[in-house]
N, C-alpha and C positions, 0 to 999 in steps of 0.2 A: 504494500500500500504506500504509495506515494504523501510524504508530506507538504503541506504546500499553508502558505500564507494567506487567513482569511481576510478576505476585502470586500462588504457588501455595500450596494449604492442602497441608499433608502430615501422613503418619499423626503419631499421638501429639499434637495438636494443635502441634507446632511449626509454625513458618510463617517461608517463605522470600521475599527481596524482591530481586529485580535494583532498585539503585540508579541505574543508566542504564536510559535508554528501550531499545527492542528493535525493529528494522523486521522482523525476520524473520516467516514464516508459523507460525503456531504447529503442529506435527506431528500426526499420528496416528499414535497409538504401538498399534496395531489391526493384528495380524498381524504384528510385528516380526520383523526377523532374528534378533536377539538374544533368543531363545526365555525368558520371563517374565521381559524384564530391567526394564521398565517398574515390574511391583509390587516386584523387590526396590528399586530404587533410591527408591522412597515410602518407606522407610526412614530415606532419608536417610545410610545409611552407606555408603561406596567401598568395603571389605572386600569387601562384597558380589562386586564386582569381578571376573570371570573375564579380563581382557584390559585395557587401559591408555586410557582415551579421549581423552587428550593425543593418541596417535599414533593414532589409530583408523582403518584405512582404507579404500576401496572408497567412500569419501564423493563423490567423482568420476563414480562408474557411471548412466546412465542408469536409471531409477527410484529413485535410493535414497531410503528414508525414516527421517528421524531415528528412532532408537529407543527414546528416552529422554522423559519426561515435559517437558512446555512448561515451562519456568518454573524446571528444575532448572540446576544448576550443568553437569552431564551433558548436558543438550539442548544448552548456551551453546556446548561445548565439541566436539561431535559438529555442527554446522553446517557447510555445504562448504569454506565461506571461513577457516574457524578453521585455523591461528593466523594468518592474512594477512588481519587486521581492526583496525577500528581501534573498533570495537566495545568494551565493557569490562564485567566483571560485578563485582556486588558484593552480601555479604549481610550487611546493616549491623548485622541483630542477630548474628548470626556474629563479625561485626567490632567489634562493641562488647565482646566479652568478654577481648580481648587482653589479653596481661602479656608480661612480655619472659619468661616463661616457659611458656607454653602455645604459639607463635607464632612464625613465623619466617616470612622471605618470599623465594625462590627467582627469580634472574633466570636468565632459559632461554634462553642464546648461542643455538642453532641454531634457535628460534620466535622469539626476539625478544617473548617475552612476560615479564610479571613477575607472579607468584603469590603472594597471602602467606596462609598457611596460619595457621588458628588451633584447637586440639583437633584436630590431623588430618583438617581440612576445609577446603577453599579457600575463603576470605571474600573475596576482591577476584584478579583477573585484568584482564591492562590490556598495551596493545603500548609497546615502548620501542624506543627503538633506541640502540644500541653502541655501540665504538669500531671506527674503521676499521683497516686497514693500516695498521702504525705506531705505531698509537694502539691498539691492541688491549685492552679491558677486561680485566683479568686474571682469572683464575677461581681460585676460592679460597672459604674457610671466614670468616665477618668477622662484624664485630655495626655495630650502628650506632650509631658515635660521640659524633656532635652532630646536632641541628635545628636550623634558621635556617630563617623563612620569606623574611627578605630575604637574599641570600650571593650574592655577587658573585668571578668567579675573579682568581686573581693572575697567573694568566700568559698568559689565551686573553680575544680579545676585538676589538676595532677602532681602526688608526690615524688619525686623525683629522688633517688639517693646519690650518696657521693659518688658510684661510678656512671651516672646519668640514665640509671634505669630509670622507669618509669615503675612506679611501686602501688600505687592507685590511680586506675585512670580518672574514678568516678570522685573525688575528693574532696571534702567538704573543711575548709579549714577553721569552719568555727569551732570543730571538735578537737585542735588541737595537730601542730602537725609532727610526724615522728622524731624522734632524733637521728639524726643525720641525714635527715630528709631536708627538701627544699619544694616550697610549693611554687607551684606553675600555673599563674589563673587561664580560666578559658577564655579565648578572646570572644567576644560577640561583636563585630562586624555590622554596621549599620543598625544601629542602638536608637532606639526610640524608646525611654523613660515613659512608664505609664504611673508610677507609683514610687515615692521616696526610699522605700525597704526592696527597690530591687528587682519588679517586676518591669519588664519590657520587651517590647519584638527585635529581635536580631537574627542574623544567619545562625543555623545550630541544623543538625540533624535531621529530617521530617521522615515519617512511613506513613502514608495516608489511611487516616483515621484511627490512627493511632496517638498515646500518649507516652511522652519520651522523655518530658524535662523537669527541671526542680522547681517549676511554676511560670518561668516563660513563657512567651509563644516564641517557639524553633518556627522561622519558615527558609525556603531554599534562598541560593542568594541571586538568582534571576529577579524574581518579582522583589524581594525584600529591596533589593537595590534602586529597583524601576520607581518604587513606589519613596523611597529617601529622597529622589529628584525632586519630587511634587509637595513632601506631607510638608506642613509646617505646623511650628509651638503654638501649641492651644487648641490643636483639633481635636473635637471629641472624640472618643473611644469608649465603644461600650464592651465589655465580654457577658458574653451572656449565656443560659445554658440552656435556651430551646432558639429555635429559629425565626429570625425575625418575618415580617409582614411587607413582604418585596413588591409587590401591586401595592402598596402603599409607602414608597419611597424608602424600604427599611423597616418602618416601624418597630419598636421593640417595645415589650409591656416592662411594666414596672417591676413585678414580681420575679422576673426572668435575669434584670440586669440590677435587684438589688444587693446591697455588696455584701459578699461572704468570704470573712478571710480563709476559712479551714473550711472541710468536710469533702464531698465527693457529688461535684456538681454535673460531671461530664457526661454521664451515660445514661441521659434523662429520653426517656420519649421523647421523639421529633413532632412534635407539634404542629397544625394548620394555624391559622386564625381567622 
């Protein structure tokens, strides 16, 4: 299967651009289920929206065919594999319009994806992965802090002994670090500060839909990067633990993004609204 660069014209001559390549098959949206959902979403607007396509389901059934136009943010998201991809979208002129007021960018606990919405449109979608047991990322209402493309942590990282082995990779050095050890913090690479004690997005690890970190959001450093060009200080961020309300610019309810520093928020039912 040939990979190739999405580029679709849409009505009013705006024009949309997946930023990452695409291996998928491009759809025919010819007889859909979703009875004329194809010409509304040439539109361009999610309002449109009779049903949620974050959660969309029956994407599993023998025949199914995407029902959304190739190339839209809707088709990216309506593929079988979505959100257990490591796949990533992005629509740069979309994304180049941000302000810390138009924009905000939503991490979705139970996808393991991260959204950031700009005019009530998804400019970039990308998989991260969490904190685990223990380390649970907290969900909560936040903006973001600081950038640092170089930002190295103070407390996780690797013990190192005097002959330069590596003695822990996974190291925590508020517990203390060996003797004759030396710690080595992890670097996090395109650093966006969501929380004073630590929490924030940077490059680290991801398995899609999986949780791998000591409270973080790991995402890969394609999008983490793409998305460092554009974010600026003070843009909200929500983490939340069900799915927000995407025919609704995003929406996220209260209950979903209010803050919990401890417990196990991620493996909640995916929710409609």
């Amino acid at each position: 299967m040939k990979t190739a660069i999405i580029c679709t014209a849409l009505m009013g001559g705006a024009l949309m651009t997946s930023c990452a390549p695409s291996s998928y098959p491009r759809a025919n949206v010819h007889g859909m289920s979703q009875a004329g959902m194809a010409q509304q979403m040439l539109a361009t607007d999610p309002s449109y929206l009779t049903f949620n396509p974050l959660t969309m389901q029956g994407k599993d059934q023998p025949g199914y065919v995407n029902p959304f136009p190739a190339g839209s943010y809707e088709h990216f998201v309506a593929q079988p594999d979505y959100p257990k991809t490591m796949r990533d979208y992005c629509d740069e002129r979309l994304l180049s319009q941000l302000t810390a007021n138009n924009s905000k960018i939503i991490i979705c606990l139970p996808q393991q994806r991260a959204r950031v919405y700009v005019n009530g449109r998804v400019a970039m979608d990308w998989p991260v992965s969490t904190g685990t047991d223990g380390h649970e990322t907290p969900t909560g209402t936040f903006r973001i802090l600081e950038k640092k493309v170089d930002h190295s942590s103070n407390r996780y990282g690797r013990f190192v002994n005097e002959q330069g082995r590596t003695t822990n990779s996974n190291a925590d050095a508020s517990q203390g670090i060996p003797e004759g050890n030396t710690f080595r913090p992890a670097a996090m690479p395109y650093w966006h500060r969501l929380t004073l004690d630590g929490v924030g997005l940077h490059v680290g690890k991801v398995v899609p839909g999986r949780r791998l970190s000591h409270g973080c959001i790991r995402s890969p450093q394609g999008p983490i990067r793409k998305f460092y060009e554009y974010s600026v200080v003070g843009m909200p961020a929500y983490i939340s633990r069900a799915v927000e309300d995407y025919p609704r610019g995003g929406s996220v309810r209260s209950i979903d993004v209010m803050y919990r520093p401890g417990g196990d928020h991620t493996d909640m039912p995916i929710r409609n609204h």
